[in-house]
N, C-alpha and C positions, 0 to 999 in steps of 0.2 A: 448321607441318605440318597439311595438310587430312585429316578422317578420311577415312579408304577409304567407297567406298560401301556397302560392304556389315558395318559393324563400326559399334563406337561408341565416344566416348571413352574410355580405361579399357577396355576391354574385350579381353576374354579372348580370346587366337587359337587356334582351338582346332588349330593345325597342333602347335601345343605339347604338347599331349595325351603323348605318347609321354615326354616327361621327369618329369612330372610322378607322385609316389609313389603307390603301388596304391591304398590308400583314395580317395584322390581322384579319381584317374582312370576308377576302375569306377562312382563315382557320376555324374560328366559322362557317361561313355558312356551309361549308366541315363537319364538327363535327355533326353540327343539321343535316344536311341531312343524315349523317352515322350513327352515333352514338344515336341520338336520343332527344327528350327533358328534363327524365330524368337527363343526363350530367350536370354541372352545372360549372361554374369557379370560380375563386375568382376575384376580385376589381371591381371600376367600368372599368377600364383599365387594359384589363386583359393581363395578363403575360405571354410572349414567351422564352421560358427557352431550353438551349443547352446543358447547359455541368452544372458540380456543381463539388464544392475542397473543401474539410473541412466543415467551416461556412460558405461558398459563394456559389453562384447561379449567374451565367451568360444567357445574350439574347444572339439574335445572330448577335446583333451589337459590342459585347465585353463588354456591361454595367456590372458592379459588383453588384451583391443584397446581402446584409447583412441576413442571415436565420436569424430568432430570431422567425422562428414557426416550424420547421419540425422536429418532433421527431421522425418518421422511420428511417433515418438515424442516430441512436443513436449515433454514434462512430464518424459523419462527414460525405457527400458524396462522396461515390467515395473511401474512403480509403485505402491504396494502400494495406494492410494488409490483406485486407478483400477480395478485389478485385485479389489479388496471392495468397489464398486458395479457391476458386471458381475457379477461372482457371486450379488450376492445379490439382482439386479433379475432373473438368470437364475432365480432359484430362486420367484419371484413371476408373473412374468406378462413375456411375449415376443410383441407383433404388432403390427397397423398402426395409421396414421392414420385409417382408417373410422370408429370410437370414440370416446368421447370419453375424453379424460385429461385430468388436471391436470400432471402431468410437463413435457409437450411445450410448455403454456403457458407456465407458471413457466422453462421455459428459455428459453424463445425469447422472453418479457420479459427474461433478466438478458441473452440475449446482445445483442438490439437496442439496451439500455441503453451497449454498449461503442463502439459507434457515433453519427457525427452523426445529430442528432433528424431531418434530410430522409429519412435510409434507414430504413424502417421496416414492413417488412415482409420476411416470411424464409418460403423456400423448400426445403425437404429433400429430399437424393436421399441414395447410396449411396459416391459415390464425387466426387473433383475433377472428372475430367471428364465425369459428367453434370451436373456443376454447371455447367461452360463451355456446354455442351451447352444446358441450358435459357435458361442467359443467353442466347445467342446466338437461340435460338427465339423470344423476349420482344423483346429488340433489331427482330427484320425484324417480327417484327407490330406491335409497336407504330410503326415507322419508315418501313415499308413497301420497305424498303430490300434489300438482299442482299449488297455490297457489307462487306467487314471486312479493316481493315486492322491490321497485327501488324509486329513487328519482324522481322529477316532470321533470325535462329538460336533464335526462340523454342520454346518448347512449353506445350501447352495440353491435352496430355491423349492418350488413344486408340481414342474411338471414330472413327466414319467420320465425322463433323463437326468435333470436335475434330484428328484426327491431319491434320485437311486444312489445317488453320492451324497447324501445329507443324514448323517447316522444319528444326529439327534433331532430327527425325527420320532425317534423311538423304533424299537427291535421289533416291533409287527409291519414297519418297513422295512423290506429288503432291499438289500443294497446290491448295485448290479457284479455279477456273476466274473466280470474281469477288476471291478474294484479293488484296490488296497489300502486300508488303513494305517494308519503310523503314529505313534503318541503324541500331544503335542509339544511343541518345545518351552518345558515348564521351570523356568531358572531356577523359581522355589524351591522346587526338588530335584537340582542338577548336582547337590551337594557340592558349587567350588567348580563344576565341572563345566566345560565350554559348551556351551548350550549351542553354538553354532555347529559343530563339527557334532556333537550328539543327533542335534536334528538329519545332519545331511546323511550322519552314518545310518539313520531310521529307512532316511529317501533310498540309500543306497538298496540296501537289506530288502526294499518293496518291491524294486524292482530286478533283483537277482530273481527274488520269489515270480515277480511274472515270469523272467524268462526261464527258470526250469520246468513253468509250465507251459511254453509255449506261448505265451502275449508279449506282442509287442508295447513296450511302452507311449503311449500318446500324449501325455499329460500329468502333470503334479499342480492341482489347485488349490490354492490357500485364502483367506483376505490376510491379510498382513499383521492384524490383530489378533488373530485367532479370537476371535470376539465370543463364538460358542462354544467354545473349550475351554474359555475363564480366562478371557483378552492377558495375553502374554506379548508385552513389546517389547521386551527388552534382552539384553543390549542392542542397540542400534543396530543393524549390518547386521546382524547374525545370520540374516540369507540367503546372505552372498555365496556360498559354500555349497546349501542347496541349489542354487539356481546351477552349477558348476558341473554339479551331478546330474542336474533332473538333464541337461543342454548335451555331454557325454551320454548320454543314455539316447540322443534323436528325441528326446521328446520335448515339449513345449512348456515352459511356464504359463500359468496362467493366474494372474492376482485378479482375484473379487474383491473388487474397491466398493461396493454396495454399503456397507455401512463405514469401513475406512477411511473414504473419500471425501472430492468436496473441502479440504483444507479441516477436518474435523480433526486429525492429529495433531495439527498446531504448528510443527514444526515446516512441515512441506503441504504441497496442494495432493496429493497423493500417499496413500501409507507406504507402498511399495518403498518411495522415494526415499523415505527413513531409513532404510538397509542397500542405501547407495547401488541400487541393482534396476536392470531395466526389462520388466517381463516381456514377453512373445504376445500376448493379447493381458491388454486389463479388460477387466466389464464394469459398469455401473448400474445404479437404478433409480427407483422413483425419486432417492432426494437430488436428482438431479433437474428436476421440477418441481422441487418441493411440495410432491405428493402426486403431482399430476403423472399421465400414464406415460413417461418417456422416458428410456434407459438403452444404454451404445454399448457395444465392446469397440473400443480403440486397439489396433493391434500394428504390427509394422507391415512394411506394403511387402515385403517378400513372403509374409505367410500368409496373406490375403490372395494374392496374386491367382495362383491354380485354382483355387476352389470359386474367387470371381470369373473368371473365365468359363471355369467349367459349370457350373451351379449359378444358375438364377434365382436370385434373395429376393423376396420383397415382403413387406410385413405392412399391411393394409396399411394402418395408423403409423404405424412407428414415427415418428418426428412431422407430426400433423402440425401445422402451421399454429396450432394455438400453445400445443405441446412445447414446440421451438420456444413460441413466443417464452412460454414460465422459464425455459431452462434459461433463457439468454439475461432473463431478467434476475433469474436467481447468482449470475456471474458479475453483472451488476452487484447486487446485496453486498455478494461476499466481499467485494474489490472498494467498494464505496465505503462499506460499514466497518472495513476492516476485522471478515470475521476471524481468518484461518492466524492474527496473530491475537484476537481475543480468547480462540481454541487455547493458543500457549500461554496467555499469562494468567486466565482464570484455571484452566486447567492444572498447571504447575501449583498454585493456590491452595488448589481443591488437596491434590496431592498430600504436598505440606500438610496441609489441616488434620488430613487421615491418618497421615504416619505419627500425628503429636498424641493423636486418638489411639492408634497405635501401643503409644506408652505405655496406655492408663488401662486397656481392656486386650486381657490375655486371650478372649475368644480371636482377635484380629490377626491370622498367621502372616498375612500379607497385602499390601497396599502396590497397585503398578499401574499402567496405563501410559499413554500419551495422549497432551489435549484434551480435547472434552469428550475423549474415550476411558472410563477410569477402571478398575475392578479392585474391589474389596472381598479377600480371601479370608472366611470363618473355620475356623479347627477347633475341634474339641482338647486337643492336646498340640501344644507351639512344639514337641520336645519330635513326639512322631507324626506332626504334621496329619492329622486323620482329621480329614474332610469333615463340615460339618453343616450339612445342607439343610437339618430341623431348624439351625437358629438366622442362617442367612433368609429362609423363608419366611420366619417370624419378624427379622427385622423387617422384609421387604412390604408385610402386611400391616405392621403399627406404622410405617412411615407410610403408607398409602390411607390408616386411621388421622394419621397426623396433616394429610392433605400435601405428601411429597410422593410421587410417581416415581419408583424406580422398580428393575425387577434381576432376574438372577441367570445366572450364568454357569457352565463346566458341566462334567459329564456326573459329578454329584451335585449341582444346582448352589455348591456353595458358596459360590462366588457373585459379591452383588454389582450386578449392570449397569455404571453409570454413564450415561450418553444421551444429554440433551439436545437440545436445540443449539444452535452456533451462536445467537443472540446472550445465551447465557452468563451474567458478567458475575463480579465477585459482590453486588449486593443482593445476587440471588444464592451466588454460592455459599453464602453467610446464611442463609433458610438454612440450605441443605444438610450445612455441618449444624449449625445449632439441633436441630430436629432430629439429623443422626445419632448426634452426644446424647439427646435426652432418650432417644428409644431403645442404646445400646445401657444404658442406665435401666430402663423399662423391663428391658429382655437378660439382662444379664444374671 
C-alpha cells in the first residue's frame, strides 16, 4: 500500500476527527486552527502524552505506553542525569561559541575520541538537519561538485536543502533538480545475490547518469540503516564497495548517524562502523542531547580545512553551554549504564523472538535490524514477496490500542519501525513480543 500523497505513514486522517472523544478532538481542532495543516500526528487515535520516565510515556489519565519508537531520547526520557546538568549549567551561564570555554573543548575531545582517528574535527549547529545542511555545503566546496545522490525513500531533514533530498517526504515535495535516487540495498529481494556490489553498481549507474548530464558529483548520503526505506543492515561491510565508488568518482561520503548513532546499533558507537568503512563527514542530531537542541557533523580535517578558511560558520546556539552540558552527560549514561552493549544483547533477543514469530505467521516476510534498530517486514504473499503496508499499519495501531508505540517504515509503509530508547532491556522487550504475538493473532 502506497501512502496517499498528501498524509504519512501512521498518520492521522483527520476525516476521523468527528469519532474521536471531546478532549481530544477540541485539542486537534485547536492545533489545525493554530498550528496549521502541515502538523501531522501519529495513529489513527491519536496520542495525548504528559509526562515520559525512561522507556515509558504517560496520558493524562495515568495510562503507561511502552516507547519501542523514540530515539531522541537516546539515554530514556526525562533522565534524571541529563535533566541535573541542564539545570544546573542553566542556572550558571547560557551563550555561544564567540568565547572561549573549556566545556566545548573537553567535549568535543571525548566525543572525537569515539570515532576513527581520520574524522577529527566537529562542527555544531542546532538541529539534524542543519547538520545535513552543512555537510552538504562542505561536500560542493570542497568537490566543487552539486550533484548528491541518496536512496529512493530516504529522509534527511527539513530545511530547503535538506527536505530536497528526503523523498519520503512525499511526491508534492520536489527533490532538487541535480539529485539521484538509487534503490535501496534490499537483501530480501537480492535473490542470493551480493547486495554489496548490487548497491555500489546502483551508486555507480547514479553517477554516469550525472555525468552525461553535465553534474559534477558531490556527495552519496545514506544513514547506515537505511532506517526510511525499511532499515536494511545487513550483511555487515556491504559498504565498503560503495564508499570505493562514491571516493573514485571525487565525491564525498557522507553517513547520517541521526538515528544510527549514539551506540544504538549495538555492536559499534556508530552505524557507519558496522561496514568497516570510514566516511568523509558523519552528522548527528538531537539524540545526541537527548532531545535537547544540539547536533555536529564530525568530519576529517582535510575536508574541513578550505571551506574553514574560506567560509565563516557560526550557528548562534549551536553547542550552547547548557546543550554541551546534556550531550556530555548523555556520554556519561551510555559509558556508565552500559547502553551501546545493552543495544546488542536485548536487541539480538528482540530479533530471535520475531524470527520464532516468524514460524507461526506467514504475513512476516522478513525480520532484520541491528541493536535496538529492528524492522519487521509484512507481505501478502512470502512466495512474490508483495509488500503489505494495510496490515503493518493495522498492527502499528492495535499495538498503540494495546499501549506499545511503534510505527512503520519503506517506501510502501510495510515495514514496522522498531527503535526505542537505549535503556530498553529484555523485561521490556518481553512487553513488546508478548503484545506483538497477541495483535499479530488479533490482525491475522
Amino acid at each position: 500500500m502506497n501512502k496517499p500523497a498528501t498524509t504519512m505513514i501512521n498518520g492521522f486522517d483527520a476525516s476521523r476527527l468527528a469519532s474521536l472523544p471531546e478532549r481530544e478532538r477540541s485539542m486537534i481542532e485547536r492545533r489545525q486552527a493554530l498550528l496549521g495543516p502541515s502538523y501531522r500526528l501519529f495513529y489513527e487515535n491519536p496520542l495525548h502524552l504528559v509526562r515520559g520516565n525512561g522507556v515509558w510515556l504517560y496520558d493524562p489519565d495515568g495510562n503507561a505506553y511502552l516507547d519501542a519508537y523514540n530515539n531522541v531520547p537516546s539515554v530514556g526520557h526525562c533522565h534524571p542525569r541529563v535533566v541535573a546538568a541542564i539545570a544546573e549549567q542553566a542556572a550558571v551561564l547560557n551563550t555561544h561559541t564567540r568565547y572561549l570555554d573549556d566545556k566545548i573543548l573537553a567535549y568535543s575531545t571525548r566525543l572525537l575520541a569515539t570515532f576513527p582517528e581520520e574524522l577529527n574535527r566537529v562542527m555544531y549547529c542546532c538541529t539534524g538537519s542543519e547538520a545535513v545542511d552543512l555537510a552538504l555545503r562542505i561536500a560542493g566546496y570542497q568537490t566543487g561538485g552539486t550533484g548528491i545522490i541518496i536512496t529512493e525513500n530516504a529522509y534527511h531533514g527539513t530545511t530547503a536543502v535538506t527536505a530536497a533530498i528526503s523523498p519520503s517526504l512525499g511526491p508534492n515535495m520536489p527533490l532538487g533538480m541535480q539529485v539521484v535516487t538509487v534503490p535501496a540495498p534490499d537483501a530480501y529481494r537480492a535473490d542470493g545475490g551480493d547486495v554489496g556490489d548490487m548497491f555500489a553498481q546502483e551508486v555507480s549507474k547514479a553517477i554516469a547518469f550525472m555525468r552525461r548530464r553535465g553534474i559534477k558529483p558531490a556527495a552519496f548520503i545514506a544513514d547506515s540503516i537505511f532506517s526510511t526505506d525499511g532499515i536494511f543492515s545487513e550483511p555487515a561491510g556491504f559498504l565498503r564497495k560503495t564508499l570505493e565508488v562514491v571516493h573514485e568518482a571525487g565525491a564525498l561520503y557522507i553517513a547520517d548517524e541521526v538515528q544510527p548513532g549514539f551506540g544504538r546499533t549495538g555492536s559499534h558507537m556508530w552505524g557507519f562502523m558496522r561496514h568497516g568503512i570510514v566516511p568523509d563527514i558523519a552528522v548527528m542530531g538531537k539524540p545526541m542531547g537527548n532531545g535537547m537542541p544540539i547536533a555536529a557533523a564530525v568530519m576529517k580535517s582535510e575536508v574541513q580545512e578550505r571551506f574553514g578558511h574560506d567560509i565563516r560558520y557560526f550557528n548562534t546556539f549551536g553547542a550552547n553551554h547548557v546543550s554541551i552540558a546534556a550531550a556530555n552527560a548523555v556520554l556519561d549514561i551510555i559509558e556508565d549504564e552500559g547502553l551501546t552493549d545493552n543495544a546488542l544483547s536485548t536487541g539480538n533477543y528482540m530479533l530471535e523472538s520475531m524470527r520464532q514469530l516468524q514460524q507461526t505467521f506467514d504475513c512476516i516476510g522478513d525480520v532484520r535490524g541491528a541493536g535496538l534498530f529492528l524492522g519487521l517486514e509484512f507481505v501478502s504473499d512470502r512466495k512474490s514477496r508483495t509488500p503489505d503496508g494495510a496490515r503493518s499499519l493495522a498492527v502499528v495501531n492495535r499495538m498503540r490500542e494495546h499501549r506499545v508505540l511503534i510505527s512503520a517504515a519503506g517506501i510502501h509503509g510495510n515495514t514496522l519501525k522498531i527503535r526505542p530508547p537505549l535503556p530498553f532491556g529484555r523485561e521490556h522487550a518481553d512487553i513488546f513480543l508478548n503484545t506483538l504475538e497477541s495483535v499479530l493473532h488479533e490482525t491475522n
